[in-house]
PASEBA-1860 file (N, C-alpha, C; in nm, 3 decimals):
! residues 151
1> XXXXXXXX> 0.055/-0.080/0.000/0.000/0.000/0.000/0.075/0.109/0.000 ~ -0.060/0.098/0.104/-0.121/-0.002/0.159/-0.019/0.020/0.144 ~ 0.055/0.075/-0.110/-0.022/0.083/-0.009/0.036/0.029/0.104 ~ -0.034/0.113/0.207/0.057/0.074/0.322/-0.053/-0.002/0.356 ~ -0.054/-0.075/0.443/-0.159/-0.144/0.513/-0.153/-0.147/0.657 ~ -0.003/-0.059/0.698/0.004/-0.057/0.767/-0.041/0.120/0.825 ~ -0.079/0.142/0.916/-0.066/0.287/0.996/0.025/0.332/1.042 ~ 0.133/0.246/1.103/0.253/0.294/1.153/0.388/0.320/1.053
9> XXXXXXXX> 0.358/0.314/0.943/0.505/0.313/0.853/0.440/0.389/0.740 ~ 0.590/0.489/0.660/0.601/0.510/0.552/0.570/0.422/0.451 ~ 0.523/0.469/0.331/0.571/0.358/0.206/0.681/0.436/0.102 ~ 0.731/0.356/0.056/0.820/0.410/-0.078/0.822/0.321/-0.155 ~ 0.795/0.364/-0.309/0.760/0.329/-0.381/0.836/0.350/-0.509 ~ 0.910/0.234/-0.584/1.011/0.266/-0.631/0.958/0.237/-0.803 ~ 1.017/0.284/-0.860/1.023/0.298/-1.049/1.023/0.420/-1.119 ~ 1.077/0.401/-1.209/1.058/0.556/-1.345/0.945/0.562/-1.363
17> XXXXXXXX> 0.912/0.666/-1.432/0.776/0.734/-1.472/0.746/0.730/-1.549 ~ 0.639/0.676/-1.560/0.580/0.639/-1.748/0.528/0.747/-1.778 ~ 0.533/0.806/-1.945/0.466/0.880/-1.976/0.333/0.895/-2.022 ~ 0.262/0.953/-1.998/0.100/0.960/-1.972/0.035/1.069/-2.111 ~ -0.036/0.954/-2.126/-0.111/1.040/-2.255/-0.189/1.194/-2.164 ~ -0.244/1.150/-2.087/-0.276/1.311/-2.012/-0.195/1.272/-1.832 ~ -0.225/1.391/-1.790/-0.106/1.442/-1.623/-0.171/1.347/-1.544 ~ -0.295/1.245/-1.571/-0.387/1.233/-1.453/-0.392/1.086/-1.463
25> XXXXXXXX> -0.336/0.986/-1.366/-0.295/0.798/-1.363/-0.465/0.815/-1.296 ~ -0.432/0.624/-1.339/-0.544/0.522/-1.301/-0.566/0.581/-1.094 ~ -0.491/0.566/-1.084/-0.442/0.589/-0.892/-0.523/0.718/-0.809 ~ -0.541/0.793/-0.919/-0.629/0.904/-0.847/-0.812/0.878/-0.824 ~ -0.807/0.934/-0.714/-0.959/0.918/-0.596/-0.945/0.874/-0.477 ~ -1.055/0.849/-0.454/-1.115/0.784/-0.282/-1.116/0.683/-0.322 ~ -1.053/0.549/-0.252/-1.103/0.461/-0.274/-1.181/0.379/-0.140 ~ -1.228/0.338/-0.105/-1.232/0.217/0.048/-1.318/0.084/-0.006
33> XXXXXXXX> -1.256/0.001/0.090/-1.264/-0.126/0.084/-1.260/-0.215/0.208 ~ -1.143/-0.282/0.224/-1.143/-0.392/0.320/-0.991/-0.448/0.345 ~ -0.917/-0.454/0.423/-0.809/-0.548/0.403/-0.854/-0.654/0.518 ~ -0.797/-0.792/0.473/-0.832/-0.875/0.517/-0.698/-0.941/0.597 ~ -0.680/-0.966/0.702/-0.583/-1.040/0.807/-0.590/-1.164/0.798 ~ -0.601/-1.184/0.957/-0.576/-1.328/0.951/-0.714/-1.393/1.085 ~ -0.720/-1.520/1.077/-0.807/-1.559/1.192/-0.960/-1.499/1.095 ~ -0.970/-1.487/0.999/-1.061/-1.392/0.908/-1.164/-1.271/0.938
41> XXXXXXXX> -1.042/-1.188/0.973/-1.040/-1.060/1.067/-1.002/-1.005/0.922 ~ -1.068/-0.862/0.900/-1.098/-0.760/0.827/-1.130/-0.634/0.927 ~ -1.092/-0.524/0.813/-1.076/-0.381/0.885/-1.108/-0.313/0.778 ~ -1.175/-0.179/0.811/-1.222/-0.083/0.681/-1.026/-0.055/0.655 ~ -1.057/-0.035/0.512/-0.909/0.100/0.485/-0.971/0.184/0.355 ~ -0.937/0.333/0.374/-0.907/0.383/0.288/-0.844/0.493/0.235 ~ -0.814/0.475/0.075/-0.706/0.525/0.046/-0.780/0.635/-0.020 ~ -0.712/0.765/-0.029/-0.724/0.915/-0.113/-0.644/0.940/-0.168
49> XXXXXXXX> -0.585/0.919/-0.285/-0.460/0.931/-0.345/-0.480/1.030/-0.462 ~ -0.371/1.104/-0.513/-0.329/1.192/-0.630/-0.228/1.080/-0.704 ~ -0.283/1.079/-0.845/-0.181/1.023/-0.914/-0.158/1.125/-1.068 ~ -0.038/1.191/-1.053/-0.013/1.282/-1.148/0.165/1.244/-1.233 ~ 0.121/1.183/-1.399/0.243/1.215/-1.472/0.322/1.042/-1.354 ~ 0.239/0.967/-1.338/0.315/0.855/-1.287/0.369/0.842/-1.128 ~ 0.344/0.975/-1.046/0.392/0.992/-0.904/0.225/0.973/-0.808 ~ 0.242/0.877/-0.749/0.097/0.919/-0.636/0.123/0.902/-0.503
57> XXXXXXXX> 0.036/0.993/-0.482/0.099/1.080/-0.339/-0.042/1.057/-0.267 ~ -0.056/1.013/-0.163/-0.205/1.077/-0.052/-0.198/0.985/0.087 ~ -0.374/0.924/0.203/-0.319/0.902/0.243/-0.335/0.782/0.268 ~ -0.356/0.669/0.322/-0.418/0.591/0.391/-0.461/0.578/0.556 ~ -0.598/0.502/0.541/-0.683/0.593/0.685/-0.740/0.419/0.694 ~ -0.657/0.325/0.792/-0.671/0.205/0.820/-0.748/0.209/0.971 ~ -0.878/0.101/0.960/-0.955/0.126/1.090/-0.891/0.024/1.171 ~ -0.918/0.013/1.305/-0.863/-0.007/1.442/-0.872/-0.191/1.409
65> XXXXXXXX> -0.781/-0.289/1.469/-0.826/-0.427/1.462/-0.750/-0.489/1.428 ~ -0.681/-0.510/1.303/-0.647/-0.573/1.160/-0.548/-0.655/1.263 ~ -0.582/-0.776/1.261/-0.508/-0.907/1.348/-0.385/-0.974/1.249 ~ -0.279/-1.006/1.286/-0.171/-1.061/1.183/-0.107/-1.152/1.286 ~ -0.112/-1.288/1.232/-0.107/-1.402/1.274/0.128/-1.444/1.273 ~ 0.196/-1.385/1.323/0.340/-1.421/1.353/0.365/-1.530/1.357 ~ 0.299/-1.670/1.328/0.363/-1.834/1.392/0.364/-1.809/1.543 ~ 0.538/-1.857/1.571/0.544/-1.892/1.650/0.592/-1.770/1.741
73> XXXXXXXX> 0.626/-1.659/1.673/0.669/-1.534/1.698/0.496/-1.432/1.775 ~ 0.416/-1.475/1.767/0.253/-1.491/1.821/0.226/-1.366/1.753 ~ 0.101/-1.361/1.737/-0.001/-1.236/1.690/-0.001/-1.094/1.724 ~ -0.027/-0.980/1.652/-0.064/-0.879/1.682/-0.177/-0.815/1.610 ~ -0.220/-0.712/1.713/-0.302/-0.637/1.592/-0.260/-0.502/1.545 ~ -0.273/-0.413/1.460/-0.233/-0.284/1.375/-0.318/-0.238/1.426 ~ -0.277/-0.081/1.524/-0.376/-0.036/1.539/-0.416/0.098/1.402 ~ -0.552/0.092/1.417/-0.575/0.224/1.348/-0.518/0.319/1.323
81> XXXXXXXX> -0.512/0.400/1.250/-0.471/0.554/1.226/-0.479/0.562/1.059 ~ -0.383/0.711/1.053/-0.390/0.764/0.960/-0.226/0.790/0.883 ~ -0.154/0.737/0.781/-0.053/0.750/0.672/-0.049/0.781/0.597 ~ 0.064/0.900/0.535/0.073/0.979/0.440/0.155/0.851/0.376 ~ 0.186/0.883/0.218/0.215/0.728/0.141/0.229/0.878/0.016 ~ 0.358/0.759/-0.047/0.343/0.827/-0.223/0.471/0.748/-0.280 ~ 0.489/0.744/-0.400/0.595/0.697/-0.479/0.559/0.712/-0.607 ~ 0.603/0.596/-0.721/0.605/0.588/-0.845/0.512/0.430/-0.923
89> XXXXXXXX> 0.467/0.456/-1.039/0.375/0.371/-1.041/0.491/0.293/-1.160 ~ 0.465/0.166/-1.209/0.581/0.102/-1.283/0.600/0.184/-1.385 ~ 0.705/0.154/-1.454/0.738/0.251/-1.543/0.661/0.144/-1.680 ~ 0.681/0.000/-1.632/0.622/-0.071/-1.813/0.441/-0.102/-1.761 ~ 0.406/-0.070/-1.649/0.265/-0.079/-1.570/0.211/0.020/-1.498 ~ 0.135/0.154/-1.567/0.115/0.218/-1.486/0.007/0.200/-1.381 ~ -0.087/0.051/-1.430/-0.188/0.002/-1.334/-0.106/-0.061/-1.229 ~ 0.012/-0.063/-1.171/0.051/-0.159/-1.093/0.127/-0.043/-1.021
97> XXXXXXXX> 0.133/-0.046/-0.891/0.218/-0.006/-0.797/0.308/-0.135/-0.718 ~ 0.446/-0.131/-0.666/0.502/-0.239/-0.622/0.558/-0.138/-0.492 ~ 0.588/-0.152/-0.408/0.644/-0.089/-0.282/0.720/-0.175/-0.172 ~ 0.775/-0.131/-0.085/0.809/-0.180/0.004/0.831/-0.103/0.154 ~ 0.799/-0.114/0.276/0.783/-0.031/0.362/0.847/-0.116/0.480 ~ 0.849/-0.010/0.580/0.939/-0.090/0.753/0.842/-0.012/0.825 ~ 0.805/-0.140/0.955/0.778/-0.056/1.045/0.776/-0.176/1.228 ~ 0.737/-0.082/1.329/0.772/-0.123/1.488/0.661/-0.251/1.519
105> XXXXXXXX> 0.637/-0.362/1.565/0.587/-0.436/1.578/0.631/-0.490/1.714 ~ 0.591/-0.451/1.832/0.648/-0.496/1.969/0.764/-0.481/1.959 ~ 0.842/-0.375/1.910/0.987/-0.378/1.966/1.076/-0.403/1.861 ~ 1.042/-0.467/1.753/1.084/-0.506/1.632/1.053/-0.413/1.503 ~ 1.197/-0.446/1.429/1.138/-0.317/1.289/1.115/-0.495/1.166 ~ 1.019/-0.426/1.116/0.931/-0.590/1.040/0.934/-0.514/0.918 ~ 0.965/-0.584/0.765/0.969/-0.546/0.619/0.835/-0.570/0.581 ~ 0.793/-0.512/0.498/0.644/-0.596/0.389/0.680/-0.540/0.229
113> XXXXXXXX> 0.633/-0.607/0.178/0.666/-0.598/-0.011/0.481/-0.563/-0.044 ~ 0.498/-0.444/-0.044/0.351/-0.436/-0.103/0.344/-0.443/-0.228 ~ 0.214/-0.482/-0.313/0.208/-0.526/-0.455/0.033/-0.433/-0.480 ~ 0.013/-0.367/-0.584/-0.145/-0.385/-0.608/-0.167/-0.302/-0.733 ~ -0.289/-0.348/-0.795/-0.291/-0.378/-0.931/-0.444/-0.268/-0.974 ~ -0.458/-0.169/-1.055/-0.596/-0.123/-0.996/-0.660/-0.166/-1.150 ~ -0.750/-0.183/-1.157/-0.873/-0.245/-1.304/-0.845/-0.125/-1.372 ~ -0.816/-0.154/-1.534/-0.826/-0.098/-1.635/-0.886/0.037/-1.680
121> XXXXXXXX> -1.062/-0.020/-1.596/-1.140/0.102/-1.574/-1.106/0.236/-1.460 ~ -1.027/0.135/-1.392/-0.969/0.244/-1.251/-1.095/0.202/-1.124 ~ -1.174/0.175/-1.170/-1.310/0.126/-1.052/-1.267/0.030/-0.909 ~ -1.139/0.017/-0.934/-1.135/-0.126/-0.824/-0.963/-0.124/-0.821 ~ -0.947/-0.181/-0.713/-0.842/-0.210/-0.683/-0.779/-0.319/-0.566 ~ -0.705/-0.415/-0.630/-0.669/-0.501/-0.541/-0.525/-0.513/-0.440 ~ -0.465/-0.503/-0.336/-0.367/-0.513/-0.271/-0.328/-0.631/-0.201 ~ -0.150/-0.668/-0.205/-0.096/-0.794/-0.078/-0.017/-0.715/-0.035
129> XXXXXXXX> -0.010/-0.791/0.052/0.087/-0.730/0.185/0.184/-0.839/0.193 ~ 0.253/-0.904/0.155/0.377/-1.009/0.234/0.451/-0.956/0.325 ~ 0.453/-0.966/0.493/0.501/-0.919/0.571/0.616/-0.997/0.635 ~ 0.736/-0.956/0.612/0.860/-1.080/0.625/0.909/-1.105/0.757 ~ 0.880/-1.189/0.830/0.938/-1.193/0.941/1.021/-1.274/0.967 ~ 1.090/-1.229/1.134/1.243/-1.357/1.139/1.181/-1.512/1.053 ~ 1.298/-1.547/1.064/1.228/-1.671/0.976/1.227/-1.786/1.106 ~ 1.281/-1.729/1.244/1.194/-1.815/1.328/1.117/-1.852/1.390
137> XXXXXXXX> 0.991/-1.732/1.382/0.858/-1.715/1.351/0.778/-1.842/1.239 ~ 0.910/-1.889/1.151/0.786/-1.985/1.116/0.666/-1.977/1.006 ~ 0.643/-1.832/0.990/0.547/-1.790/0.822/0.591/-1.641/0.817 ~ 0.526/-1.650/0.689/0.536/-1.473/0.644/0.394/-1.436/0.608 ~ 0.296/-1.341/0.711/0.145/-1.318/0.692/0.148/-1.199/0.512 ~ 0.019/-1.306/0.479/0.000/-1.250/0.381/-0.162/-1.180/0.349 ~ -0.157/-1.073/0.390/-0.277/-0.959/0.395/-0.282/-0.906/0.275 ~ -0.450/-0.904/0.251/-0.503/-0.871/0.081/-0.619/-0.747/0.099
145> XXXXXXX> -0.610/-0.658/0.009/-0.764/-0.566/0.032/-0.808/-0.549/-0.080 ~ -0.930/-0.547/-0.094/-1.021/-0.514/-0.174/-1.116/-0.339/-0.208 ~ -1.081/-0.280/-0.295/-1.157/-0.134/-0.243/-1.166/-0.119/-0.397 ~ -1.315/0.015/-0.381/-1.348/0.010/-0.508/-1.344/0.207/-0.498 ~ -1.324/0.216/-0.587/-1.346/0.383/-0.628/-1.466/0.450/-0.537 ~ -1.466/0.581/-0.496/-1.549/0.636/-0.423/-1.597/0.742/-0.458 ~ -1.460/0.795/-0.498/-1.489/0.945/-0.540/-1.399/0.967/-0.684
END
């Protein structure tokens, strides 16, 4: 993100800038939806983004809950809030954003590889989260959202 998906971390968002038949990407509006955890725990999120000439910038506004299942490293939940977010959309995909973000998890700084893809029409948009943890934890939680255009 999502996208951050998270509330507590930056995102950055890496690639060149494709050039745009007009200043204005698939990425711009309101969107909200859903990201989905784990234990099949879901949380509102949504995103308000500017996407201009290949750069989108805005914020994400993730509600209180979102449970993420660690193995053996045990569970937490994300709390709510509000993240400013922006980067670059692919340079050979301007429907695709790829990112990667850090952030505090009990004491720990934890990676995630965000990925998400928005429909052709721009109406919808899908997000993962792969969140990498020690690897003696045992899994790497993989959180998905669903959100459709708003505004």
């Amino acid at each position: 993100m999502l996208i951050a998906l998270t509330s507590t971390a930056g995102v950055v968002l890496a690639a060149q800038s494709p050039v745009y038949p007009s200043a204005v990407g698939p990425y711009e509006g309101t969107f909200s939806g859903y990201v989905y955890g784990d234990r099949g725990n879901r949380v509102p999120i949504m995103l308000e983004m500017i996407h201009r000439r290949g750069t989108v910038t805005g914020t994400v506004n993730l509600g209180e809950g979102l449970y993420v299942d660690g193995g053996r490293c045990g569970g937490a939940y994300i709390p709510a809030g509000v993240q400013s977010a922006g980067g670059e959309t692919l340079s050979t995909d301007p429907n695709r954003l790829q990112a990667g973000t850090t952030f505090r998890v009990s004491g720990f700084q934890i990676s995630a590889e965000l990925d998400s893809v928005i429909s052709p029409d721009g109406e919808n948009l899908t997000a993962q989260a792969k969140i990498d943890l020690p690897w003696l934890c045992g899994r790497d939680p993989l959180l998905e959202a669903e959100l459709s255009k708003i505004q």
